[in-house]
C-alpha positions as CSV (number, residue, x, y, z in Angstrom):
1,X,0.0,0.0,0.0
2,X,1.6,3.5,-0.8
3,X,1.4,5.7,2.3
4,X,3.4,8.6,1.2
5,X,4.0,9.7,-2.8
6,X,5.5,12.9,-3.5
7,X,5.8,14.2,-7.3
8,X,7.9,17.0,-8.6
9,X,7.3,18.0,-11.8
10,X,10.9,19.3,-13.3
11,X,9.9,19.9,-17.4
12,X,6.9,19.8,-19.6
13,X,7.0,16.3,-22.2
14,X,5.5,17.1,-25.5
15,X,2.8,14.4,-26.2
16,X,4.0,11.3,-27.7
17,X,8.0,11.7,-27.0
18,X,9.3,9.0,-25.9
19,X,10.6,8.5,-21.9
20,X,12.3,6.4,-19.9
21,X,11.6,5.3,-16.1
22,X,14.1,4.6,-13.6
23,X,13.6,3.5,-10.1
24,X,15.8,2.7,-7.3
25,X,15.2,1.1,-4.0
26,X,16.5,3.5,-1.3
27,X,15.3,1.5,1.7
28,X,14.0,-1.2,2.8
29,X,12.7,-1.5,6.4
30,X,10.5,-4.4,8.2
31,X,7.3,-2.9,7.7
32,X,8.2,-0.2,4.9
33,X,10.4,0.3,1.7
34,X,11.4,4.1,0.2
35,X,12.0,4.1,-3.7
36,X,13.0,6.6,-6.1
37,X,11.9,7.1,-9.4
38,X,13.5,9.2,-11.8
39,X,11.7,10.4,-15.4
40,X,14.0,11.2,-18.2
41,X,13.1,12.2,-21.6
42,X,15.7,13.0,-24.2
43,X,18.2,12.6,-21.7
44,X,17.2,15.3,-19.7
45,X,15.5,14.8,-16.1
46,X,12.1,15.7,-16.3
47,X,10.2,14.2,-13.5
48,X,11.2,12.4,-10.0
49,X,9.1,11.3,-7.2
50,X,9.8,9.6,-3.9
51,X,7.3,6.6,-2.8
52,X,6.6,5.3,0.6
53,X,5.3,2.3,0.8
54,X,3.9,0.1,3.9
55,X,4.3,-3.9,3.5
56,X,2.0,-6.7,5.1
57,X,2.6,-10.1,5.9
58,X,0.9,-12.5,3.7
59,X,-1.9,-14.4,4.6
């Protein structure tokens, strides 16, 4: 379940260019991971956002 997502929006993307998504795991507790996700487009960074996630057991 995501408990924390926050966005920031770096560059404008003109519509249909193509991008590439990146992510990284930053942390990864018992009951939580942090991961970062990085938007490039062109080469150039236009979007990252940091996601908080909570983890349950299975059942």
């Amino acid at each position: 379940m995501i408990e924390n997502l926050n966005i920031v929006y770096i560059k404008t993307v003109p519509i249909e260019s193509h991008i590439t998504v990146r992510f990284g795991i930053l942390d990864v507790g018992r009951n939580f991971a942090k991961i970062e996700v990085n938007m490039h487009s062109q080469n150039d960074k236009v979007a990252s956002a940091l996601v908080i996630c909570q983890m349950f057991d299975e059942v």
